[in-house]
N, C-alpha and C positions, 0 to 999 in steps of 0.2 A: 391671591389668585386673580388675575384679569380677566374680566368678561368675557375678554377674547378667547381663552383657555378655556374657557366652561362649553360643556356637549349642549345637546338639545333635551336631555336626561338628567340634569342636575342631581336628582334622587336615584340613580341608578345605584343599586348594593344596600341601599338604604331601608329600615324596616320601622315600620309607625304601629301603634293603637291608637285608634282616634275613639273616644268614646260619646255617646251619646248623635251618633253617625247617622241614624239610618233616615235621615230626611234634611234638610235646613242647610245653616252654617256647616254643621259636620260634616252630613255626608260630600258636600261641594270641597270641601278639604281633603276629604277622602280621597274622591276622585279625579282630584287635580294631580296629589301623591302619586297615589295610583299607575295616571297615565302619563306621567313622566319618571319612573323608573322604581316606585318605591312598594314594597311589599308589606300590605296593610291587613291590620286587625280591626273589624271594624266593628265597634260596640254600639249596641242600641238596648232595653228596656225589652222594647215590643220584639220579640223573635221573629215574625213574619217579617216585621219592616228591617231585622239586621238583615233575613234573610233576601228581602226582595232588592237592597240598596246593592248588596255583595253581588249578587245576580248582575245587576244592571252595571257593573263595573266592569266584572268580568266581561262580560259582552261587547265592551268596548274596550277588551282588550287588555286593562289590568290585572294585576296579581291582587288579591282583595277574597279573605275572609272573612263571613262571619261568626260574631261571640255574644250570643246575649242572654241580659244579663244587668240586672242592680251594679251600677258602676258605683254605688256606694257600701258595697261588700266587697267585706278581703277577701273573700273567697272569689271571687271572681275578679276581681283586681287580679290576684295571684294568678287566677288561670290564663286569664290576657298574657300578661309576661311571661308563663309557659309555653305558650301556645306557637306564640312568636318566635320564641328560641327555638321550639322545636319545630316548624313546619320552616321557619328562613335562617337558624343557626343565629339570632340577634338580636337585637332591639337599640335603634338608634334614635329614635322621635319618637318622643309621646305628646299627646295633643288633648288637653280636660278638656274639652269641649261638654261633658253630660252637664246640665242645671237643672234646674227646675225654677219658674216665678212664681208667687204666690201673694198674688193683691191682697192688702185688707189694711185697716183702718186701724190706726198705730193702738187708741183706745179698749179696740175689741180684739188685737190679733189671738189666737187662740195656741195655750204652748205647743201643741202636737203640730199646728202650720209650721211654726218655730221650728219645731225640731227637725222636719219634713227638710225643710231652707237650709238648715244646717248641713241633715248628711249626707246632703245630695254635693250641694254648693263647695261647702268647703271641707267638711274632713273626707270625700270622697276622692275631689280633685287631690287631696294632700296626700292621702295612700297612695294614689294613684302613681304621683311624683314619686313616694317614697322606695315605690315596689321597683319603677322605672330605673331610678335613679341606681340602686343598690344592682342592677344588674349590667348598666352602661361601666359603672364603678369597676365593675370585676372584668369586662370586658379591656378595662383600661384603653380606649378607644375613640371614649368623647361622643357628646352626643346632643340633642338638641330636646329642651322641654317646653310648654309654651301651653298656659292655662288662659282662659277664655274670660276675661272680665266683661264690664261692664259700660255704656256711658254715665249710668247712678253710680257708677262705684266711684265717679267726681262730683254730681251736681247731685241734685235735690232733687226726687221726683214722689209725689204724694201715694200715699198707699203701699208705697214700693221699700220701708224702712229696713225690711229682713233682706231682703234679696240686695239691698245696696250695701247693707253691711256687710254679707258676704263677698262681693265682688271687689269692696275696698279693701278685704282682707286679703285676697288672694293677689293682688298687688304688694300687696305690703310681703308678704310670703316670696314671692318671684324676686324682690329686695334684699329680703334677709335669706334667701339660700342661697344668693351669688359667695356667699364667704364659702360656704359648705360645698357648691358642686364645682365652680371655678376651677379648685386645684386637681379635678378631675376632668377637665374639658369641656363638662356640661355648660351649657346656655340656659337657661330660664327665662323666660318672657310673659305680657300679657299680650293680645288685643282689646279691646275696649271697644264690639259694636256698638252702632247707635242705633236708630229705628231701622229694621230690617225687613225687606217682604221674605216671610215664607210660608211655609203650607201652615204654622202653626196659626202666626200672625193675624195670615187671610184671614183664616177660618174664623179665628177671635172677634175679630172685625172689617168687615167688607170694607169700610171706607177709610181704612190704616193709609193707603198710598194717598188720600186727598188728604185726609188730617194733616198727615207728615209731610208733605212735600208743602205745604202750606208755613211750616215752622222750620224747615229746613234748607240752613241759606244757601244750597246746592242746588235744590228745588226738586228735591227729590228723596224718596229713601233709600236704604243700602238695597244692592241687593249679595242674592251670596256670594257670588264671584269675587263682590269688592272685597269682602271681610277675607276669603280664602285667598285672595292676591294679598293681601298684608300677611296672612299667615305664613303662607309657602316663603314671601322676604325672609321671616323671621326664623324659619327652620331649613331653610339653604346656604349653602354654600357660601352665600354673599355675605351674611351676617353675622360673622364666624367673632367677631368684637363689640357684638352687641348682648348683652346680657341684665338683666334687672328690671328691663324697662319695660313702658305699655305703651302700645302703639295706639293711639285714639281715633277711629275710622266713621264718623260721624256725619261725614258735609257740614262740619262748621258749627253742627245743632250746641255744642258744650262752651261756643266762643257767647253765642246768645240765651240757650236755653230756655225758649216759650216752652211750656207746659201745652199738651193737648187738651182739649175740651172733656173732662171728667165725670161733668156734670150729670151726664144720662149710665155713665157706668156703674154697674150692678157690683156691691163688693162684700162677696161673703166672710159675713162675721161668725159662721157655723166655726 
């Protein structure tokens, strides 16, 4: 299809769960979906913030509900992909966006942080594909999937060994399901942010935009727009022969990779 053919709607008919939504990366995917034609499920944890992100979408105009809810429960995976069938008759784009970080010192990590990284990270985002996947299938329709990695999940970053593990997993995963969803029209993807501003970020650390823009050869950190403009590439129209791959959205930080100054960060070994 040519550029030229393509509406100002790309997502028009189209229907997404984005999980882990109601603020950050997600919900800026949400509502870029949203308000270019796509009718969204949108997951968060905290049910005020699914509820107050869904709100603020609607009011600008999109189709956008909320479901919240442990994106790393079948049950609630399952109700996502019910919900969608039944309020828009589909499910065309799923988006793992939920994670969780969980700093600590490779030495003292504790199993239950472990496990926490685990079922958030990766066997959440995996049902999530699986539950997806098995109803695009039946649809026989084709569709687009696209799981939320990492930039540890290439380089090295201290403290951070669980949650890079996961993120290199779910690359590796979006690799090996191209055999499996391919002959179904499905895409699989990652993105791979890099330092990002958002509400979470700030709050962790007031001076995250001088740290990073200080080690970042763009001169600056992501913000959300940039990550949800790689995303929206990767589950439109446009990218209809791209499947397997991670998109790395970093400003260059993974070409050099300085480390931030760690020195004064507090790192629970509870």
């Amino acid at each position: 299809m040519n550029l030229s053919e393509m509406n100002n709607t790309p997502f028009d008919n189209q229907v997404a769960i984005i999980t882990g939504a109601g603020q950050g990366i997600g919900f800026e995917i949400a509502r870029q979906l949203a308000l270019q034609g796509a009718g969204v499920i949108l997951n968060d944890a905290d049910q005020d913030l699914a509820a107050e992100a869904a709100r603020r979408i609607r009011d600008l105009g999109g189709e956008c509900i909320a479901f919240a809810g442990d994106a790393s429960s079948q049950e609630i995976i399952d109700g996502m992909v019910e919900e969608a069938v039944k309020c828009f008759g589909k499910l065309t784009i799923c988006v793992a966006n939920a994670g969780i970080t969980l700093f600590g010192d490779f030495f003292e990590y504790p199993a239950e942080k472990l496990r926490q990284v685990l079922e958030v990270n990766l066997m959440g985002s995996f049902m999530l594909t699986q539950a997806a996947a098995r109803q695009m299938r039946k649809q026989k329709s084709g569709g687009r999937v696209l799981l939320m990695s990492s930039v540890v999940g290439h380089q090295a970053h201290k403290f951070l060994g669980a949650y890079a593990m996961t993120k290199a997993g779910l690359e590796m995963l979006a690799k090996n399901l191209v055999i499996e969803l391919s002959p179904h029209g499905i895409t699989i993807n990652t993105v791979a942010p890099g330092a990002t501003l958002t509400e979470r970020t700030l709050a962790e650390d007031p001076t995250y935009p001088k740290t990073w823009s200080a080690i970042t050869p763009m001169g600056r950190p992501a913000i959300c727009e940039d990550i949800a403009n790689a995303a929206l590439f990767l589950l439109s129209p446009h990218s209809g022969h791209i499947t397997g791959q991670s998109l790395v959205v970093d400003g260059g930080w993974t070409s050099v990779s300085p480390l931030p100054d760690l020195s004064n960060m507090a790192v629970n070994k509870d």
